[in-house]
Every structure is written in C-alpha cells, then in structure tokens.
C-alpha positions as CSV (number, residue, x, y, z in Angstrom):
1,X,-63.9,119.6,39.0
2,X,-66.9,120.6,36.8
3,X,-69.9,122.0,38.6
4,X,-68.1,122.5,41.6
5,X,-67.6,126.8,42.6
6,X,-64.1,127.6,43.8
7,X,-63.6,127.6,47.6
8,X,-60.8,129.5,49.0
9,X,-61.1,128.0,52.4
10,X,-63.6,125.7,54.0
11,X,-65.3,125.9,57.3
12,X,-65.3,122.9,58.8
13,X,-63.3,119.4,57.9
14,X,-66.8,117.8,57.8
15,X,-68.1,120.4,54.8
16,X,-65.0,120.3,53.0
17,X,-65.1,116.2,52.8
18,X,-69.1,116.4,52.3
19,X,-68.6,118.7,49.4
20,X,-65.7,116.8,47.8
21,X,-67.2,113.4,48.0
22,X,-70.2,114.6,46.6
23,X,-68.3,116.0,43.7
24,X,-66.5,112.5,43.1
25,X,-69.7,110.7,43.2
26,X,-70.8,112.4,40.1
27,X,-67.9,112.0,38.0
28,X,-68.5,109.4,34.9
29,X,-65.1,107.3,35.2
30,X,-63.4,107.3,31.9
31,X,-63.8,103.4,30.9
32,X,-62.0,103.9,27.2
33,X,-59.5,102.1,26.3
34,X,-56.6,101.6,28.9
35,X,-53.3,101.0,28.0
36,X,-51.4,97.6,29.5
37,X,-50.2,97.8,32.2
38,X,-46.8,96.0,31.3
39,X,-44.2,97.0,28.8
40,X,-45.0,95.3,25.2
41,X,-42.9,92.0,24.4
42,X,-39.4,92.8,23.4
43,X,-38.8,90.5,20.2
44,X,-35.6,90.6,17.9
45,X,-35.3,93.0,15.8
46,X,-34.8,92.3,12.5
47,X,-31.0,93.0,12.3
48,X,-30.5,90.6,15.3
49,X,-32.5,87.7,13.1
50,X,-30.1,88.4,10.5
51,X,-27.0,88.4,11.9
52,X,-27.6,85.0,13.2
53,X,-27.6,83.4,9.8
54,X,-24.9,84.8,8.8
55,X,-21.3,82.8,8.5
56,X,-19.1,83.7,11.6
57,X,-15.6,85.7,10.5
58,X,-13.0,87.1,12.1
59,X,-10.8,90.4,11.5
60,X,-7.6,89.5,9.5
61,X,-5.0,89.2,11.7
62,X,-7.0,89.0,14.6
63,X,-6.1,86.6,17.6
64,X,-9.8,85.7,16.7
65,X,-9.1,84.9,13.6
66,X,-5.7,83.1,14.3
67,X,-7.4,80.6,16.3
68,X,-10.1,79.9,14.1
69,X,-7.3,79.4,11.1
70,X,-5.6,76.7,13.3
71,X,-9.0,75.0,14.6
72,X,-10.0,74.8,10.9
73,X,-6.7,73.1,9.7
74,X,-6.6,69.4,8.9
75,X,-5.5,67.7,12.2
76,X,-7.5,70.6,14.4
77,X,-4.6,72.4,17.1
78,X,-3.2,71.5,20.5
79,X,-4.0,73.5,23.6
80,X,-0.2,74.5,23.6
81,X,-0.4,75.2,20.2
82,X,-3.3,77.9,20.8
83,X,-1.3,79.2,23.6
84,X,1.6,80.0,21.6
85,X,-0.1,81.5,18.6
86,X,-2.2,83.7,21.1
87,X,0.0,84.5,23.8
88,X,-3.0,83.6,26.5
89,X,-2.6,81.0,29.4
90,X,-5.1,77.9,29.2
91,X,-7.8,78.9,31.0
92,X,-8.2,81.6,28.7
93,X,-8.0,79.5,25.5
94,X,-10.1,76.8,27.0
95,X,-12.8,80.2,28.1
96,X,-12.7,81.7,24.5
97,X,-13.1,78.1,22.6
98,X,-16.1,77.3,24.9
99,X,-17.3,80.9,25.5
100,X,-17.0,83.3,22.0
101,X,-16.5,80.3,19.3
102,X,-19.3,77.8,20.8
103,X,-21.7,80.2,22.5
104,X,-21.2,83.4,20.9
105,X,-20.5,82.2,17.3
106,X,-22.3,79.3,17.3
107,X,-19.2,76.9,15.8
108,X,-19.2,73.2,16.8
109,X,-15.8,72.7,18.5
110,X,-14.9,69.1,18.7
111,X,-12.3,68.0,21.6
112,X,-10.4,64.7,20.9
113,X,-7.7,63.3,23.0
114,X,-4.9,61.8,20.8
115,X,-3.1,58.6,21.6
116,X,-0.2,60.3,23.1
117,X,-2.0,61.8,25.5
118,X,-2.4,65.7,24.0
119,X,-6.1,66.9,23.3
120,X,-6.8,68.3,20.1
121,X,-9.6,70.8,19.4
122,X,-10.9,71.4,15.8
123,X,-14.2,73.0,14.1
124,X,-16.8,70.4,13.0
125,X,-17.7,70.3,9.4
C-alpha cells in the first residue's frame, strides 16, 4: 500500500488492525468505469440469420432426402409408405416429420386422413 513502511511482524493484534485500517481509509477508490457485471447479450451471428433463409435440402440419397421426395409428390405418402422407404418404425417417422422437417427445417407438413381410413402426410405449398 502506498505510504505505508514494510512490517515484518506486528506487536500487538490491536496495532496491526489500527495501522491497516488507517491505511484503507486513505485509499481514493477507483470509480472509472466498471465493467457489467453480467455476460453481454448473446445475439445470432450472422451465419445463423442466414442459414435460416435459406431453402431446406437434403443429401442425395439420404433417408432425409427420401422422405422429403415422397412428402413432396402429388398425393403426399402414407405412414407405411414412409416406413418402408426408410426402414424406421412409426414412432420414429411420426418423431422426424414433427421433429427435423417442422421444427428444425421449418417445412409445413400437412396430415390428412383419407376416406379409407389411412392418413396421408404431404409438404404444404
């Protein structure tokens, strides 16, 4: 602390908290500028803003891209028709349709229940 001579060892408890409080009571506290004390807002980066607009795709001969080919056709596709192409059970066809094209990809997936009782799913638009 400036102004304040080196003690190797104090005397007493008393001298050595006289001495030290004296010494804080003269320090000028530092009132600059303090940085927040939270982390700074975490926005989207600008790759993350892009790759929204862009049209969702597939890999070529991707499962992905197989079940987007038979949602797009005229007349959407069948649940058991997803299964087959796929090789998944329903619950994962039903999970995928809901979770990676709706959520993820951001595809309108319409579900229509025919006349005969089967329910079709196809992309809207």
């Amino acid at each position: 602390m400036p102004g304040m001579v080196p003690v190797n060892k104090f005397t007493s408890r008393k001298t050595a908290v006289v001495r030290i409080w004296t010494a804080i009571q003269n320090l000028t506290p530092d009132t600059g500028a303090q940085p927040p004390r939270v982390g700074p807002k975490k926005t989207r980066s600008a790759r993350e803003a892009t790759q929204k607009e862009k049209t969702p795709t597939a890999r070529d001969g991707s499962k992905k891209a197989d079940i987007l080919a038979l949602l797009r056709r005229e007349g959407g596709a069948t649940l058991p028709e997803l299964m087959s192409a796929t090789g998944w059970q329903a619950h994962s066809v039903r999970g995928f349709v809901s979770g990676t094209l709706g959520k993820k990809m951001g595809l309108t997936v319409e579900s229509v229940k025919r006349e005969d009782g089967a329910r079709v799913y196809s992309i809207a638009g």
